[in-house]
N, C-alpha and C positions, 0 to 999 in steps of 0.2 A: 193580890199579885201585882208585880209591878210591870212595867211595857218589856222589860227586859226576860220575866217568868212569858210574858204572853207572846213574846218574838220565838222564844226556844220552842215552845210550842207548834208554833205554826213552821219552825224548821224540820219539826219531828213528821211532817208532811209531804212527802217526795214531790211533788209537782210544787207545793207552792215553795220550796227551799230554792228552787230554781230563778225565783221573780228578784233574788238580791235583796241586800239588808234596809235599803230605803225602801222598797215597796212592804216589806214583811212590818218594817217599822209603823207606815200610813195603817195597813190593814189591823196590829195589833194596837193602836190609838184607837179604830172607828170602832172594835169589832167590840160586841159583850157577851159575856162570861156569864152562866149563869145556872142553877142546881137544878136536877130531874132525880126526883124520887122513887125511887124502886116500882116496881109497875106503871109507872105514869109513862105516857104514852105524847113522845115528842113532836111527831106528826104521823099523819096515815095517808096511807096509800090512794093516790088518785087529787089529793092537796094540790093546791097550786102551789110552787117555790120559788121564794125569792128568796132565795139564798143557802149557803150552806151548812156545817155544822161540824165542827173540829168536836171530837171523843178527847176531851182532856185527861177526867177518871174516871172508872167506872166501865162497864158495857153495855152494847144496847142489840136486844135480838131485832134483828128483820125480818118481816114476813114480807116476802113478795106480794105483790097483787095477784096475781095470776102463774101456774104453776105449782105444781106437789114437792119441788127441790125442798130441801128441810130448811128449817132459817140457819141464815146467816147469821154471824156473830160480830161487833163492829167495836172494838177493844181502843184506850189510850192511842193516838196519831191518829186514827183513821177519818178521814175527809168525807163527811153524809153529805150529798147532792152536787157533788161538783159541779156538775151542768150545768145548775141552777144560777150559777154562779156569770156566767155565760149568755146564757139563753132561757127564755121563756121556759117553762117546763112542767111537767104533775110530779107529784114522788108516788117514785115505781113500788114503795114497800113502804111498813108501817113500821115506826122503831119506838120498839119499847127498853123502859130502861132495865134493866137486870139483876141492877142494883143501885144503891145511891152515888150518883153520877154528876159529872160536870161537863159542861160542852161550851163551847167558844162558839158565838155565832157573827158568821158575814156576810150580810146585806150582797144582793148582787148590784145595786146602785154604788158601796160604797169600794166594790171590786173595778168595776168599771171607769170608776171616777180614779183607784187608782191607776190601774191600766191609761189609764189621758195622764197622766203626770208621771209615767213611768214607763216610757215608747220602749224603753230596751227590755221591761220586762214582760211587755206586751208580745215582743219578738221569741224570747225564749219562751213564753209561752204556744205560741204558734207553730214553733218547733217541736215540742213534746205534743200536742194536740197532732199535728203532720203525721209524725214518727209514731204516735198510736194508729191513727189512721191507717199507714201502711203495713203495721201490724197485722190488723183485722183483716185488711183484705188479703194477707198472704193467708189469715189462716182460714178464710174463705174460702180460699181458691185450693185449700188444701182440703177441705172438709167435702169439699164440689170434687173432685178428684178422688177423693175414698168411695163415696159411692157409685160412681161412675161402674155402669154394667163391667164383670170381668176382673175390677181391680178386689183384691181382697184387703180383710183390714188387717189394719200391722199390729 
């Protein structure tokens, strides 16, 4: 693939399509690419992560750590360990691959190193991280308010 296959990639990513085409460019130079064979198993749940993990092909099931929710499914775009990207962190699930798969991976050293050479994408980062933020907590406050004695559910 050339830097150019590995930019489109990491645009097919909603948050990181945000950080602009010179941070997309640093992060699809540092970042590697690399094949996960059908059953094989990418990380498990409770791992330390340093970093995270662009689904190029392929799918990868998730099982959570904890909880009976059924797994999740993690197809082409989809971004494994954002956080991790961020902050210190375990991974909350195990992904295994579904089928023979490909994954883009990036370093939270070499996220952060672009974030220092790239303040405005640092910014609009903060911005989408904020605006989840106030997300949650509206649906907090709405979930705190359904059961509140008296209220019934909608």
């Amino acid at each position: 693939m050339t830097i150019e296959d590995d930019i489109a990639v990491l645009e097919r990513v909603p948050i990181l399509r945000r950080l602009g085409s010179g941070a997309l460019r640093i992060l699809a130079i540092g970042a590697e690419s690399f094949d996960v064979e059908s059953g094989q198993v990418l990380f498990t749940a409770g791992d330390i992560a340093d970093g995270a993990y662009i689904v190029q092909q392929g799918s990868f099931s998730l099982k959570p750590e904890r909880g009976d929710a059924g797994d999740l499914i993690a197809e082409p775009g989809t971004l494994l360990g954002e956080l991790a990207l961020i902050a210190e962190t375990r991974r909350p699930a195990t992904a295994t691959a579904r089928e023979n798969s490909t994954v883009m991976r990036i370093s939270r050293a070499l996220f952060l190193k672009m974030l220092e050479g790239y303040p405005e994408a640092a910014h609009r980062l903060r911005e989408v991280i904020a605006a989840r933020a106030d997300a949650w907590l509206r649906d907090i406050e709405n979930v705190r308010a359904a059961l509140l004695p008296g209220n019934k559910p909608r």
